[in-house]
Each structure stands twice: as C-alpha cells, then as structure tokens.
C-alpha positions, 0 to 999 in steps of 0.5 A, a space after each residue: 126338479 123336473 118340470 111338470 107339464 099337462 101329459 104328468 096332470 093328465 097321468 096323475 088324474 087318469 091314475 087315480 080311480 085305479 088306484 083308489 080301485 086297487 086300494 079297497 082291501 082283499 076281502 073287504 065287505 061293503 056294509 050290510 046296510 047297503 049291499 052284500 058282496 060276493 065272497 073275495 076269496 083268501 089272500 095268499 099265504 106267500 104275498 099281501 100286499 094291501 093299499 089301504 086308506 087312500 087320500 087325495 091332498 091339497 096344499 097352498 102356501 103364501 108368504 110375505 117378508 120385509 125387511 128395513 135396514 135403518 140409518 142415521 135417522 130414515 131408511 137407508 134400504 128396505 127389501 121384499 120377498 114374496 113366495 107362492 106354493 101349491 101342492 096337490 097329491 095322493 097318498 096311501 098306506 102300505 102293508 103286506 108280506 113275501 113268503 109269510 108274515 114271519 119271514 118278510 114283512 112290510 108297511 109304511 105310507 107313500 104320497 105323491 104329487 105335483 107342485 108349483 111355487 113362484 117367488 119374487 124380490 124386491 130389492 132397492 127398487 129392483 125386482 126379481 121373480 122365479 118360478 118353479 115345478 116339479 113333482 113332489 114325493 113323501 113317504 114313510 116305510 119299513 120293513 123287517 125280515 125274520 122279525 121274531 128269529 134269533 138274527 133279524 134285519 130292519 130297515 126304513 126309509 123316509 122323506 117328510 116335509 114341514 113347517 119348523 115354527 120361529 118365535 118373533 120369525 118366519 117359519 122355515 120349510 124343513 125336508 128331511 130325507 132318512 134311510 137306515 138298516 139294523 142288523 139284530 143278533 141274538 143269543 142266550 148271553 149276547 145281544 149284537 146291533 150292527 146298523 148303518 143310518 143316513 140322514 140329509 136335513 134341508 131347511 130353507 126360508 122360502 123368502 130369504 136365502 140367509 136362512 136356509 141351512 142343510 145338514 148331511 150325516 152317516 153314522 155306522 154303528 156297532 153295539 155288542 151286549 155280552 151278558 157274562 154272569 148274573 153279576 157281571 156285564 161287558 158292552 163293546 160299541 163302535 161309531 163312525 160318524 161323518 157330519 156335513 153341514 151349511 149355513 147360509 150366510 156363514 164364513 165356513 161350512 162344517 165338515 167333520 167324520 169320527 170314530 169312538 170306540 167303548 169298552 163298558 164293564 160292570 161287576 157288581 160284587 161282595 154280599 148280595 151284589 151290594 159293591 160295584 166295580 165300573 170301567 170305561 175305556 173310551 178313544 176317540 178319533 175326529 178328524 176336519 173342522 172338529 178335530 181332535 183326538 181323545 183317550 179316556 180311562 174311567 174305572 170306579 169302585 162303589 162300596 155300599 157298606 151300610 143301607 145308609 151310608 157308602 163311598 165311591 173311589 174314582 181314577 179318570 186318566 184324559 188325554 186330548 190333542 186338539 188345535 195343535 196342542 195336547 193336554 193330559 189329566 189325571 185325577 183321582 177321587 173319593 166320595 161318601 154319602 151318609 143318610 143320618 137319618 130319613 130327614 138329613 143326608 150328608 155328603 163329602 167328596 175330595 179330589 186330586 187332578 194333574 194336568 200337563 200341557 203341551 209346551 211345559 205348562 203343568 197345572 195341580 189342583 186338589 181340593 174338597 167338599 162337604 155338602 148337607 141336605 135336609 128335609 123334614 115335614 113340618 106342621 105348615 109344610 115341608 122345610 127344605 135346606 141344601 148347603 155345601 162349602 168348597 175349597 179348591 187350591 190351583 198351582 201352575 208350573 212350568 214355562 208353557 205361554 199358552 193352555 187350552 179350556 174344553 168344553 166349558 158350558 154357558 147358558 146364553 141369553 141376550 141380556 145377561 152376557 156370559 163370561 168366559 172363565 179364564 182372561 186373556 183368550 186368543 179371540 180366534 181360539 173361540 169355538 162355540 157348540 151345541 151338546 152333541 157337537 153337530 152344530 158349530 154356531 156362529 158368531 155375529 149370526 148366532 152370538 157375539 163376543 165382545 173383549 173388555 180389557 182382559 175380559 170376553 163376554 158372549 151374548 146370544 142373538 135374538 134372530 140366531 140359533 141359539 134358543 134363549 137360555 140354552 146351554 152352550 159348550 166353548 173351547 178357547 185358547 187363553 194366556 197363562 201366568 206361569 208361577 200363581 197359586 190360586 185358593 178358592 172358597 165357595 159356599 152355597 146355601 138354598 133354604 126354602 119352606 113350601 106351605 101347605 096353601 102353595 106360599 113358598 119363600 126361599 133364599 139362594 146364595 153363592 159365595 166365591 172367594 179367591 185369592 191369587 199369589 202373583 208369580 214371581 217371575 212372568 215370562 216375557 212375552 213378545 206381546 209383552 214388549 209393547 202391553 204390560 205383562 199380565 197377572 193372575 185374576 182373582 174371580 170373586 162372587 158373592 150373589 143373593 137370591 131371595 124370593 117367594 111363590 105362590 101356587 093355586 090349581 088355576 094360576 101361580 106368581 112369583 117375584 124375586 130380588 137379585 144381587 149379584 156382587 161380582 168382581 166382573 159383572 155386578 147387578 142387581 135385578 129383581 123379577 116378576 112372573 105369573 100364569 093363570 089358566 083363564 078357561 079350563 074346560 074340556 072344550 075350551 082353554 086360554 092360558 097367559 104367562 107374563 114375565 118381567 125382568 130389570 137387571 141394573 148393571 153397575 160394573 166397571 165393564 157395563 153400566 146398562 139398564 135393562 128393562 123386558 117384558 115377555 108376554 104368551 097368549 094361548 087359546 083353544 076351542 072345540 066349537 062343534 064337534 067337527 070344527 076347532 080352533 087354536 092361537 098363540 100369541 107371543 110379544 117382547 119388549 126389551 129396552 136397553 140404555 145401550 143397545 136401544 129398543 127390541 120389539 117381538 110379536 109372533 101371532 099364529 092361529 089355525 082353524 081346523 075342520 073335520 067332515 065325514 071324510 074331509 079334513 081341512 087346516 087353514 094356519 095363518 101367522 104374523 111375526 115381527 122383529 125390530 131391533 134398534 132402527 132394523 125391522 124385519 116383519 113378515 105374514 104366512 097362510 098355510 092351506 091344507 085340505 085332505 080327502 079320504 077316498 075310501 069311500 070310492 072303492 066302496 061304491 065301484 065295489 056296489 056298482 
C-alpha cells in the first residue's frame, strides 16, 4: 500500500470543488424559488457522461481484544490487541453512454480516499505497534454493450468493504474484489451465455491475524438452452472453476480447479404432454486438494396415468475415483403416488442399487418403501398425520479391506456430537465440507473428532466456522466386514392437530431396527495381529418426540420432551423456548426469544449432563423523524459436567442520524467468549458520517 503524504491531502482537497462542479448534471436547473438559470443546452446524442450525487465520507474505527489462556488455577498468558482506522473519501455516481444509449451504456458508483490505521500487540509483556497508509478505492460499475439486440455483452466490476457481524466474536473486515463478463446470444429457438467471473475474498480481524482468511475463485461458464419443439427442451453447460483459499492458523491451504460438463433433456409426451421423459448426462473432473473424478448418467420416466395417481421409474449409473479408490453404482428405481382422496395421499417407492469398490468389495441393497399422508379439517382445526415404514436389506462380498462414504450430511452443533454412520474409520480419511465444496473446514478449528472404541464422533466448535446446526458433508474411508448381511427396519410417525386458538401438540417418532448376520469368515488384517478381528455393527434407534405449541399474534411458546433410545448415543432432553414481541409499533419495536435445552446422556460412550440457555434482545426506534436507534443483545450460558462452563455475550447497538444532507451512523459492540478457563473479550466502535454535496454544485450554478 503506497504510503500517503501532505502532496496526495492537498490533491484530494484541491480535487474536490472540481469535482463536485463538474457533478451537477447537464441541464440541471436551480430551483425556482432561488434563481433561473440559463438554458444548458442538449446533451450529445453520441456521449453522456453525468457524475451525479456527490458525497464526501468519513469513517473511523477502534477496536480492542483480549484474550487469556487459563491454566491449572491462574492465568498462565493473556494478550492485547489494539486497532485504530481513519478513513476519509469522496465519491460519485456514474451514468452515461458512447454512440447512443442503445449501442453502449454505462453506470455504477466510484469512492476514493485516504486511510490510515495503527495497530499495537501486547503479548506476555511485550508490546508491539505498526502503522499503516495509503490510499483507499471503492466502487461499483457496469456496463452493457447492444443491450436490446439478439448478441449482447455485460460486464462489471467491484470492489467493496464491510463489517462481517460475529455472534460471541469480533467482527471481521471483509474486502471483496469482483469482475466478470457475459456474453448473450439469442434466437428464435436458443439461447447461449458465455461468461467469465473472477472474485478475490479477503477477510482480516483487524487485532488478530488467526482470523483472516482469503479466498480466490474463477469460473468460466457455458450455458446453451436449445428449445427443439413446444414439447421437448435440451440444455448443454460447461463450468471450469479454480478455488484458491487460506486459512489462518490452518495446516493446509486449499487449492482445487473443475471441470463439469451436463447434458439435460427433457421431453414431455403422450396426451396433452401429461408424460415426462428426463436425461442427465453429467462428468465431472477435479483436480488439487479435492480431486476426484465423476461420471453420471440419470434418465427418468414419469407417467401421470390419472389426475390423481402416477408413478416414476429411474436409472442412475455413478462412477467416483477419489483418494485412490474407484467406486461404481448402479441403481434402479420405481415410485408411485396415489391421492385417494383431497385428505389422504399415498406413496410407495422400491429400489435396487449395486456398488462395486476398487480392491473386490461388492455391495448389494434393495429394498422398499411405503409412506402415508393425511390431512383433513376438523372442527377445532386441521388434523395432521405422516407416517411411512422402510426396509432395507445390504449384502456385502468380496475380499476388499477398505470402502469409501461420500457425501454424508451431518448437522453439527456443540452439544450433540454427530456420528459417523459407518465404524471403524481411518481418522485420516476424515474430510469435512460445506454444500458447494468451496470450503474444507477445519478440524480443531472448526470441529473436533473424538474416536470412542469403534465409534467417531464430530462436534462443532463454537469460535469456528461452522454456524450452529448447519448442515455439513463428510467423506471418509472405514473398514469393512466382508461377508455380513444387514436388514433394516424403520418407522416414522408424525401426528399432529393445530387449534384453531394456536395450541398445537405433536408426537415424532423414529424407529431403526437392525439386524447383522456376522461373516463367517473375516479376513485378517495386518492390523488384526495385534486388535481383535472387528465384526458388522448393528445401528438401533428408537427416538420419541412429544410436545406442544402455543402461538398468538404477539408471542409463541413451546416445550418438548425427548427420548432418544440409541444403541450409540442414548439421552433424554427436554426443551423450552418462547418469543414475545413486547412493543410492535411502527416506530418502536423490542423483540426477545429464549431458549433452554437439558440434554441428560446416558450411554456407554458419554455420561454427560448439559445444560444451555440462549437468550436475543432486539430493539428498534425512530425517535424523531431524523434520528433512530437499534440494539441487539445476544448471551449463552452452556454448563457441561464434562467440558465445564461456556459464557457468550454479544452486544451491538447503532444510532443513526439523518439531516438534510448529512448522514451520521455511530455502531458500537461488546463480545465475549469464555470457555473452561479461556476468555477472550473484545469492544469495537464503528464511526460513519457521510455528506451529500449536491447542494455545492447548486450554488456555483447561482453564483
């Protein structure tokens, strides 16, 4: 960053009168009630190129963190941070066109400025400070060229920078630079997009390095639409993607590129188009941290015999290469759905899939289900029932030591441990990543992984990335008894009636039963010279839910009792939550939502008990018609007889002022994280005050 000196403050001051002047719009008028102005004359019918609502804006930022590393008894090592940011730019609207509004037209927003930051350390008695300057540019533009004709071009570019909210954490300072460009091309039957996107991610904590993070990303994209007939549709598309990302505090960066090519068609047939034919095609090829190779062929067929009742029949072949193993399925299935009548709808489905791994180790399932659904309006409410049954059946053949899981989803959280379906994992294989496989989270920054006898158990981390409850994809590489044949039996019942007068209890209930035939012969392996030989694991779960809501326009409560009889991981809990909107009005509001959670777990793995509770306070209020004001107020207590004792506060509250032409946004938040004998605490203000200039370029007009 090129440091600022007086020569660039003296610029930007002397800049801006001229740029304000050149701002006021060709043709723009002073009021009437001030002074006529002479007629500008008309802007040229070839190039426009207007500034228009200029703004000078100052910003200010200090932040403050500290953080303690406890010991056996007292502190053993505590360290501060300290970060100062001034800020101070102008900005402008952009808009105009070259040769005509229809050939080439642009528009967008550009700031420019100066900034300076200081930032200072103190660790074990040592302190630190550095210093930084330099110029600062935002902006957002666009532009397209033959908007309205048959092949068209758009392209943009931005660059922006804000405040990234942490729950029980400091905020982070997220810079996002974006630029792309779309090609569009158009005829009577087809429509083509070529494109090209690129994007750089940086997010930094401006006290503490371990939490910045970048991530870098390309992606070239092809998408051809080819409408053939009124009843048939093909779509081709082709993505190269390259994903570059770092993680502070990480062991590993991540840097992965892919190629997927689809081919989508769709037919829709027979009277009326009542029939369906679908077909995928789809390869994908990944290469770096991530890679693998997949093939896939999916077509479908979709009979709609009746208005009330069809069927689907399904081929899907999947082919996989990844970390040194190649796997290959095929499965076959058939679904129907029966609407008996407006109240009762009736589904069955039956499968039948073959999967072979690399190294002979052949696996065969088949199965069924038969699912139920009613709903009819009663005299008090509506009566609701889903029910379904499920059995399965998994042979296993072959002499293959090892099989592969992709994909398998686990909603994670800190206080429930998920569990990895299958035993016996190789804890190296463990892979875990978000939906759109852009980030490989981290485990002992992100989660943890505990093993338990056969058994691998993932929990989130509060201070990670992952957020509570979300939904995670795991791949992982596990042992595998040669030989075993596994049934499965499952049952799910939801009943449930909501009142008219908002009372609505339910019952949930899941029941897995299964039962493992033990091979008969296991083959040795070298592991097993010195650990007993491993047999198949039967997963059994018979888990209760009952419970009841009670819902008002102003507030809601619920409360629910749990029993999770699990072969694994039983417990019993029972949970509370509510809402209440204390003030509703349309200039003032306060809103509070509690919950509180006891889980008692009772297994052979984990004899915890765990007690939370999760409070938000959220208020809002105009006071005047140009001042306002909003806070949020966050806390969580967790005690846990094994882990110890979590506390979380997160405070943040603004106040806003809008006058005239001036805007002023003063946001100040207090977070704090203690876990077991480690705190980490921290304070942020965040100042903004931004002036409209329009009105300058009004009274050089008058004078």
């Amino acid at each position: 960053m090129r440091a600022a000196g007086p020569r660039e403050w003296i610029l930007l001051c002397s800049l801006t009168p001229h740029l304000v002047a050149f701002a006021q719009e060709p043709g723009q008028a002073a009021p009437a009630e001030t002074l006529a102005q002479e007629e500008s004359p008309p802007a040229s019918r070839d190039f426009s190129l207007d500034l228009l609502d200029p703004y000078l804006e100052f910003e200010s930022q200090i932040e403050s963190r500290e953080v303690e590393f406890g010991g056996s008894g007292k502190r053993s090592l505590e360290r501060k941070d300290r970060a100062t940011l001034f800020a101070e730019s102008l900005g402008f609207t952009l808009d105009g066109f070259v040769a005509g509004p229809d050939v080439l037209r642009f528009e967008g927003d550009f700031q420019f400025g100066l900034s300076q930051a200081r930032y200072r350390e103190s660790l074990g008695g040592v302190d630190r400070t550095d210093s930084d300057s330099g110029t600062l540019i935002e902006y957002d533009l666009s532009l397209d060229l033959f908007p309205a004709q048959p092949v068209s071009l758009h392209a943009y570019g931005r660059r922006s920078r804000e405040r990234i909210p942490r729950r029980f954490l400091p905020s982070l300072v997220e810079q996002r630079d974006e630029a792309g460009a779309s090609l569009q091309i158009t005829t009577d039957a087809t429509t083509t997009d070529l494109g090209f996107d690129w994007s750089d991610v940086r997010r930094t904590g401006n006290v503490s390095q371990e939490d910045d993070e970048s991530r870098e990303g390309s992606r070239v994209h092809l998408d051809h639409r080819w409408e053939l007939t009124d009843e048939q549709r093909l779509r081709l598309t082709y993505d190269h993607d390259r994903d570059r990302s770092e993680y502070q505090g990480a062991r590993f960066d991540l840097d992965t590129r892919r190629d997927e090519a689809r081919v989508e068609h769709q037919w829709a047939f027979g009277p009326d188009g009542r029939h369906e034919w679908d077909f995928l095609v789809r390869y994908n090829d990944e290469q770096g941290d991530l890679a693998r190779d997949e093939i896939e062929i999916a077509p479908r067929f979709t009979f709609r015999h009746t208005d009330r009742f069809k069927t689907t029949w399904r081929y899907n072949f999947y082919k996989i290469d990844q970390d040194a193993l190649a796997t290959q399925q095929h499965k076959f299935d058939g679904a129907a759905a029966w609407d008996v009548t407006d109240h009762l709808r009736l589904t069955a489905d039956a499968f039948w899939r073959y999967e072979r791994v690399e190294g002979d180790l052949e696996t065969y399932e088949y199965g069924g289900q038969l699912g139920l659904r009613f709903e009819r309006r009663t005299g008090w409410g509506t009566f609701t029932a889903d029910g379904s049954v499920e059995i399965l059946r998994a042979e296993t053949t072959g002499s293959g030591p090892t099989s592969v899981v992709r994909g398998e989803t686990h909603a994670l959280d800190t206080v429930r441990p998920a569990i990895l379906t299958r035993s016996d994992i190789e804890r190296h294989s463990i892979r875990v990543y978000n939906a759109g496989r852009t980030r490989v989270f981290v485990e002992g920054l992100d989660y943890t992984v505990t093993k338990t006898g056969r058994l691998t158990f993932l929990r989130r981390i509060l201070s990670g990335n992952i957020a509570d409850e979300e939904t995670v994809y795991c791949d992982y590489v596990y042992r595998v008894p040669t030989g075993s044949r596994t049934d499965t039996y499952q049952t799910n019942l939801r009943v449930e009636h909501t009142f008219d007068g908002g009372l609505t209890p339910y019952y949930h209930w899941l029941s897995r039963k299964q039962f493992v035939n033990e091979p008969d012969f296991r083959r040795p392996f070298t592991s097993d010279i010195f650990e007993p030989a491993f047999d198949a694991f039967a997963d059994n779960t018979d888990h209760h839910r009952m419970g009841v809501r009670y819902e008002k326009d102003r507030w809601s409560m619920s409360g629910e009792f749990e029993i999770f009889n699990d072969s694994v991981l039983p417990y019993e809990a029972w949970h509370v939550t509510g809402q209440l909107a204390l003030v509703r009005t349309l200039q003032h509001s306060i809103d509070a939502t509690a919950e509180y959670s006891h889980y008692r777990f009772d297994g052979d793995f984990d004899r915890r008990r765990v007690n939370w509770i999760d409070l938000d306070l959220s208020h809002r209020m105009e006071l005047t018609d140009e001042l306002s004001t909003s806070a949020a107020l966050g806390y969580r207590l967790e005690r846990d007889s094994h882990d110890g004792t979590t506390h979380g506060v997160d405070i943040e509250g603004t106040v806003r002022l809008s006058r005239g032409l001036l805007d002023v946004e003063l946001t100040a938040e207090y977070d704090l994280l203690c876990i077991g004998a480690d705190d980490e605490r921290g304070y942020g203000v965040w100042l903004n005050v931004r002036r409209d200039l329009s009105d300058a370029g009004e009274r050089g007009a008058r004078k």
